[in-house]
C-alpha positions, 0 to 999 in steps of 0.5 A: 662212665657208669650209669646213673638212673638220674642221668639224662638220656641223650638223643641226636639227629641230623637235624629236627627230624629227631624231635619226634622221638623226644616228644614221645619221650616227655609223654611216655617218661615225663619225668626223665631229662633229655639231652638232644642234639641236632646236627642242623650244620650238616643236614642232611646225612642221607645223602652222604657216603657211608664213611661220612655218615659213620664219622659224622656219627661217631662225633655225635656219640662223643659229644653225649657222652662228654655230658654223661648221658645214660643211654644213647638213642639214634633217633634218625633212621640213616645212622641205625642204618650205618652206624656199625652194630658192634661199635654201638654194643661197645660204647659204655652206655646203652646205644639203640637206633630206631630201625629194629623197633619200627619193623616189629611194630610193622609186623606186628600191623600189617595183614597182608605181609605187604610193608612199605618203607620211605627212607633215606637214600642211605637207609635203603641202600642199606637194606637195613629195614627190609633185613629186619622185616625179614628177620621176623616174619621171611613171607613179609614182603617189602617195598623200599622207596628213596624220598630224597627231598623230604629232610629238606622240606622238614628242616625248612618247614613245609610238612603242613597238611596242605603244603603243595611242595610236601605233596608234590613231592610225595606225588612224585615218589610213592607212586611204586609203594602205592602201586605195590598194594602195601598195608603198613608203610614204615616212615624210615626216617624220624623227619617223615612223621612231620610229614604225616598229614601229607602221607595219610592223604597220599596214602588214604585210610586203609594204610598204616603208618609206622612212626619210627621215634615212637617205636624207639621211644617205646622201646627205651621205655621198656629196656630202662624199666628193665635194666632199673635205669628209670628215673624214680621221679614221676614228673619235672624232666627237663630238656638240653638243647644243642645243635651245631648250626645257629640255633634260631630256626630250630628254635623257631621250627621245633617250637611247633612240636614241643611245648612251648616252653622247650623250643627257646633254648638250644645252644650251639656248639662244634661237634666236629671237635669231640673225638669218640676215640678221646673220650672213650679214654677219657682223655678229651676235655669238654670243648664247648 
């Protein structure tokens, strides 16, 4: 499975939360293809067991690889948090999540070494942000907050400004971060970043908000620049679409962040039948 500059760089989610990291991309390198895939059918994943996740992960894994991307990013913050480190090293290509970059930039933020992080169930049981704050600065200190409902208020549209579900939601579990006196808070799951209206009211002015798919996507940027592995055309990139539940409220929900002419086309497919182990061997045929 060698690297083609000109491959697309595959992306995938639990479910629309990944979108934002692709619409970072399109700016950052427009002329790149994408590759994204949403597992719409077993949103969401912060919720589940960690052997679950990582199953579910490695599905995920194996369906980019059985369309030759370049590079994978998890653009969802509960598998940076669970998928095992030495297995993504050992993929053929290039594997990033979103947990590393967004601590750097929230170190790189905060003032007073007080950083909020909203994540997943699983993403703060993991510790996984709170280790990497640590790992840069060991005087920062962190305030990690469960924010259950969130994923499903994205994935079925209320994440507007002024939405009453989103901002009671929000009433209900940010008290403690608020309390805490934090500067920075990390949004540990890439569905949050749809919330941001909602969490720039709770929060007001004097805190910053961390998105984690533009710090991945950032951080792609630099690490295919660096590796020669950027596509050398400057515009024209295209986006695949493909997620495992019927397709036409993602289209109709993904059309809000993306232009106009990327939300229509994604197409089904039965992710639980690609086994990582399979195409790792290059033993697995396509199952479409």
């Amino acid at each position: 499975m060698a690297a083609d500059p000109g491959a697309p760089i595959g992306v995938f989610d639990s479910g629309l939360g990944g979108l934002t990291t692709v619409r970072e991309l399109r700016t950052l390198l427009p002329g790149e293809d994408i590759l994204y895939f949403g597992d719409t059918g077993r949103v969401p994943y912060g919720t589940r067991g960690r052997d679950t996740i990582v199953d579910y992960t490695r599905q995920d894994i194996a369906f980019l690889l059985s369309k030759h991307v370049k590079t994978i990013i998890a653009a969802c913050g509960t598998v940076s948090s669970t998928y095992p480190a030495e297995e993504g090293r050992a993929l053929p290509v290039g594997y990033t999540g979103v947990v590393q970059a967004a601590a750097h930039a929230a170190l790189k933020v905060t003032k007073t070494g007080r950083v909020g992080i909203l994540g997943t169930e699983a993403t703060v049981r993991s510790g996984s942000y709170q280790v990497a704050l640590a790992a840069g600065d060991r005087k920062v200190k962190s305030f990690a907050c469960a924010c259950p409902l969130f994923v499903p208020l994205v994935e079925n549209g209320h994440f507007a400004p002024d939405d009453p579900m989103a901002h009671l939601a929000a009433e209900e579990y940010l008290g403690p971060i608020k309390e805490a006196g934090v500067d920075t808070v990390i949004l540990g799951c890439t569905h949050y970043p749809l919330l941001w209206g909602v969490l720039e009211r709770q929060f007001g002015p004097g805190v910053a908000l961390i998105d984690p798919g533009r710090q991945a996507a950032l951080a792609m940027r630099d690490k295919l620049a660096q590796e020669a592995m950027l596509n050398p055309r400057e515009t024209g990139g295209r986006v695949e679409y493909y997620v495992s539940d019927e397709p036409s409220r993602f289209n109709a929900l993904a059309g809000i962040f993306l232009p106009e002419d990327a939300a229509a086309s994604a197409r089904q497919i039965h992710v639980e039948k690609y086994d990582l182990d399979l195409i790792l061997k290059g033993a697995m045929p396509g199952v479409e």
